[in-house]
C-alpha positions as CSV (number, residue, x, y, z in Angstrom):
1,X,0.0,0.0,0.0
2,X,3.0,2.7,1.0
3,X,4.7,1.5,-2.4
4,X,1.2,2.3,-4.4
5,X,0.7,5.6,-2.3
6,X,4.0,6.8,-3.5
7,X,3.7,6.1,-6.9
8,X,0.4,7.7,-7.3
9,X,1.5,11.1,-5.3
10,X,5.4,11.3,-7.9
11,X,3.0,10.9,-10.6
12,X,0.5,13.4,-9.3
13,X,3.9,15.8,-9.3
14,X,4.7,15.0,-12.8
15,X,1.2,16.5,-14.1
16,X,1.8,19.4,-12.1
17,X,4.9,19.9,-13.4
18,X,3.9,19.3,-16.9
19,X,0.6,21.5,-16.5
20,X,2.5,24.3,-15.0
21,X,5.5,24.4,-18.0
22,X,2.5,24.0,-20.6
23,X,1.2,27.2,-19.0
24,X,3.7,29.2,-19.2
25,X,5.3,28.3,-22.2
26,X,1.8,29.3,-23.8
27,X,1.8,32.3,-22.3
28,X,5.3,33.1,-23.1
29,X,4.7,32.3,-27.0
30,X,1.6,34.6,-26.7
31,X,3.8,37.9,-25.3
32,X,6.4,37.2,-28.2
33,X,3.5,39.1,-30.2
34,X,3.2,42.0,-28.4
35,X,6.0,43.4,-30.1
36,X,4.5,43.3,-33.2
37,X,2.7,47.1,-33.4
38,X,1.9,49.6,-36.7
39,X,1.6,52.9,-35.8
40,X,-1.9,54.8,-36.8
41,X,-2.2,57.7,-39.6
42,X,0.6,56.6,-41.6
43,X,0.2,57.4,-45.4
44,X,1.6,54.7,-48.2
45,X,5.2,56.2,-47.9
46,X,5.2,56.3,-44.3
47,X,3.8,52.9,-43.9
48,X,6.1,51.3,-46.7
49,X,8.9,52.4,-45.0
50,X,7.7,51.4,-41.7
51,X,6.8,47.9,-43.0
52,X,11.0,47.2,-44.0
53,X,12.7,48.9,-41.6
54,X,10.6,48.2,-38.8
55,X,7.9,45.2,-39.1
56,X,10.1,42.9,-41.3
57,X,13.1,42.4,-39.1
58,X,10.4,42.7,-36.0
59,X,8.7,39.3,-37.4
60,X,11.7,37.8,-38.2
61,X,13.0,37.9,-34.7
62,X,9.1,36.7,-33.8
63,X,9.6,33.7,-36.2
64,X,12.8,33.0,-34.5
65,X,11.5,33.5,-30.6
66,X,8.7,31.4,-31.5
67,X,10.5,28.4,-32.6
68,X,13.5,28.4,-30.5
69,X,10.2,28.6,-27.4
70,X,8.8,26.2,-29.4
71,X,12.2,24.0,-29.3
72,X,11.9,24.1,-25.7
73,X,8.6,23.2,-25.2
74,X,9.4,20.2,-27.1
75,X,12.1,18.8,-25.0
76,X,10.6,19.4,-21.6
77,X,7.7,18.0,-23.2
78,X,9.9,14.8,-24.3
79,X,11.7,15.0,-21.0
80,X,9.0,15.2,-18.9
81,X,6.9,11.8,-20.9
82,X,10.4,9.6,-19.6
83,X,9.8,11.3,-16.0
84,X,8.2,8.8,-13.5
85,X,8.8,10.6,-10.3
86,X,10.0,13.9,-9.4
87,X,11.1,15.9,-6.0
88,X,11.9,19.0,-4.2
89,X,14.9,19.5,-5.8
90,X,13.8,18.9,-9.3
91,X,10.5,21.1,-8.9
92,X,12.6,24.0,-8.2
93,X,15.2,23.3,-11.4
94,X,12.0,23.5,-13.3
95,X,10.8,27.0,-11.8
96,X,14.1,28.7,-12.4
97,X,14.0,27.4,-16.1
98,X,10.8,28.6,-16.5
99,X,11.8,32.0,-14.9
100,X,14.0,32.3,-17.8
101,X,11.6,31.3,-20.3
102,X,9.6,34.1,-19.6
103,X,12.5,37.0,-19.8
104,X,13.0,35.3,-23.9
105,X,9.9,37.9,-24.9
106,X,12.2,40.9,-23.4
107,X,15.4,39.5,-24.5
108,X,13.1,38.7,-27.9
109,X,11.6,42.7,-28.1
110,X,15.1,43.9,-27.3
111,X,16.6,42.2,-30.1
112,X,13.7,43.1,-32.0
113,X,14.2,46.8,-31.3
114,X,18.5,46.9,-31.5
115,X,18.4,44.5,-34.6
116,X,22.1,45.1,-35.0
117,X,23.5,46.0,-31.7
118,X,26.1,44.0,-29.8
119,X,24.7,44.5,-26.5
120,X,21.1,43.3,-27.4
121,X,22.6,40.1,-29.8
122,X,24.8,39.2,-26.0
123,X,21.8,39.6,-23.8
124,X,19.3,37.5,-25.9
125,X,22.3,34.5,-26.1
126,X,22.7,34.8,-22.4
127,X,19.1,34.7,-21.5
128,X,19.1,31.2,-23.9
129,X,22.6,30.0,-22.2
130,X,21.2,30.3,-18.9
131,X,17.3,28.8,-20.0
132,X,19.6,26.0,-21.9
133,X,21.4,25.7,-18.3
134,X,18.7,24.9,-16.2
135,X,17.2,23.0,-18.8
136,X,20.5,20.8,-18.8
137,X,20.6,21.1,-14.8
138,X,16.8,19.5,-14.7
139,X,18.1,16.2,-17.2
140,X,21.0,15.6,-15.7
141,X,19.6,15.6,-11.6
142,X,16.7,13.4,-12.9
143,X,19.0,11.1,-14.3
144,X,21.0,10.8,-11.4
145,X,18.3,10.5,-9.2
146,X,17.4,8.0,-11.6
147,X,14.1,9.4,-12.2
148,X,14.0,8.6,-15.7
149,X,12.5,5.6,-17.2
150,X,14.5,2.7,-17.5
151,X,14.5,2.2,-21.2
152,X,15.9,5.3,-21.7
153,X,19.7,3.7,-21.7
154,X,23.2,5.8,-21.4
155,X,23.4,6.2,-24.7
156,X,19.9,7.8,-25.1
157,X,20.7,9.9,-22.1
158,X,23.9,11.7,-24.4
159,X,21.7,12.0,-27.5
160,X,19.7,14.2,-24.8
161,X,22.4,16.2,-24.0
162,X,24.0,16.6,-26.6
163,X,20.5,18.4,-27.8
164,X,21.1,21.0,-25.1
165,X,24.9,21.1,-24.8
166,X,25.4,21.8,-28.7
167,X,23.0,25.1,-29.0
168,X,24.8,26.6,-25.5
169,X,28.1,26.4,-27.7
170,X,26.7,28.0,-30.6
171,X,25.0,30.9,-27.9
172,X,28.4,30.8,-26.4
173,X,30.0,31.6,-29.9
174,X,28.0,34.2,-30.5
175,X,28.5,36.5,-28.4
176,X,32.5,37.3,-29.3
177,X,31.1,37.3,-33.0
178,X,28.3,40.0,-32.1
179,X,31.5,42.3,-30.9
180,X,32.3,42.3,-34.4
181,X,29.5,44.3,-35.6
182,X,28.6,41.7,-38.2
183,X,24.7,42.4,-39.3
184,X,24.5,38.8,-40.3
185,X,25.5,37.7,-36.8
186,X,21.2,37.1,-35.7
187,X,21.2,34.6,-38.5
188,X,23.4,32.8,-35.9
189,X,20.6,31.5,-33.6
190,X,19.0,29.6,-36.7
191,X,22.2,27.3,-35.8
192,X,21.0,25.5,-32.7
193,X,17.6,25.2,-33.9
194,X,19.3,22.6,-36.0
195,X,20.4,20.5,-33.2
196,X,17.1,20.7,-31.5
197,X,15.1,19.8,-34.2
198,X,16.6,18.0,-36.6
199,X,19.0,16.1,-34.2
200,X,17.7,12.7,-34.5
201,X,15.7,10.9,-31.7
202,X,15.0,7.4,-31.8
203,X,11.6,5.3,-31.6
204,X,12.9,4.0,-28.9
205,X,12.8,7.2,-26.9
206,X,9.8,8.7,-27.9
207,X,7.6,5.6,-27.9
């Protein structure tokens, strides 16, 4: 009966977990829009103009916040599915990643706004490094805790980090190129999203 009792109350955790992140990753996604504004009683000119200097680059880095969110949502989603039990420790990992989560939309509208600035291309790569951190922090505790499903073997667990590990490298890289005042530096962050996406995961982990 204790064994049963314990099961049911980590897994109660889990959905807690998993209902909180869903929450305010949703909400996170939603602010990313906010940025997007066109100004009133502009006439063709005024509102071409607006539209390249202004709207374009805004949605790209919209685009961009959206997927790289998106690419987190899908590994905590992933993560959390091979999670049978969590714990104090592991609760709180997961709050201060999602505390960073929710500064991407200003790291996101500050980029958006400083398109080609150094300082705004090193704050948005620092608010991923750190989010990519805890994210990493949260894996690797639950693994040593051995919190993780069993089937998921060692070398499932490295194809796991290296997802993570990989795009803080790029981020990391990125910032002494940003000092360089290269416009195509933004570009950059459509690196990682290769390794988070396209970085192969196998049946066996996402059955």
């Amino acid at each position: 009966m204790d064994s049963l009792r314990e099961r049911r109350l980590a897994s109660l955790d889990v959905k807690r977990i998993q209902s909180l992140t869903d929450a305010v990753f949703a909400i996170v996604i939603t602010i990313l829009s906010l940025s997007l504004v066109v100004p009133a009683n502009e006439n063709d000119e005024g509102l071409r103009r607006f539209l390249w200097d202004q709207i374009l680059p805004k949605l790209f880095i919209f685009f961009l916040g959206f997927i790289i969110v998106g690419a987190y949502w899908v590994d905590t989603h992933y993560n959390h599915h091979h999670i049978l039990k969590v714990d104090k420790m592991s609760i709180w990992l997961n709050i201060f990643f999602l505390m960073f989560i929710c500064l991407i939309p200003f790291s996101s509208g500050f980029l958006a706004n400083y398109l080609y600035s150094s300082i705004s291309v090193i704050i948005y790569s620092i608010n991923l490094i750190i989010v990519s951190s805890w994210h990493l922090a949260m894996l690797i505790y639950s693994w040593k805790r051995k919190f993780i499903h069993p089937h998921i073997d060692k070398k499932l667990y490295r194809n796991m980090i290296l997802r993570i590990v990989l795009p803080i490298a790029v981020y990391l890289m990125i910032i002494p190129v940003s000092l360089l005042r290269t416009p195509w530096v933004v570009y950059l962050f459509l690196l990682p999203l290769f390794f988070q996406i396209f970085f192969g995961r196998s049946k066996k982990e996402v059955g």
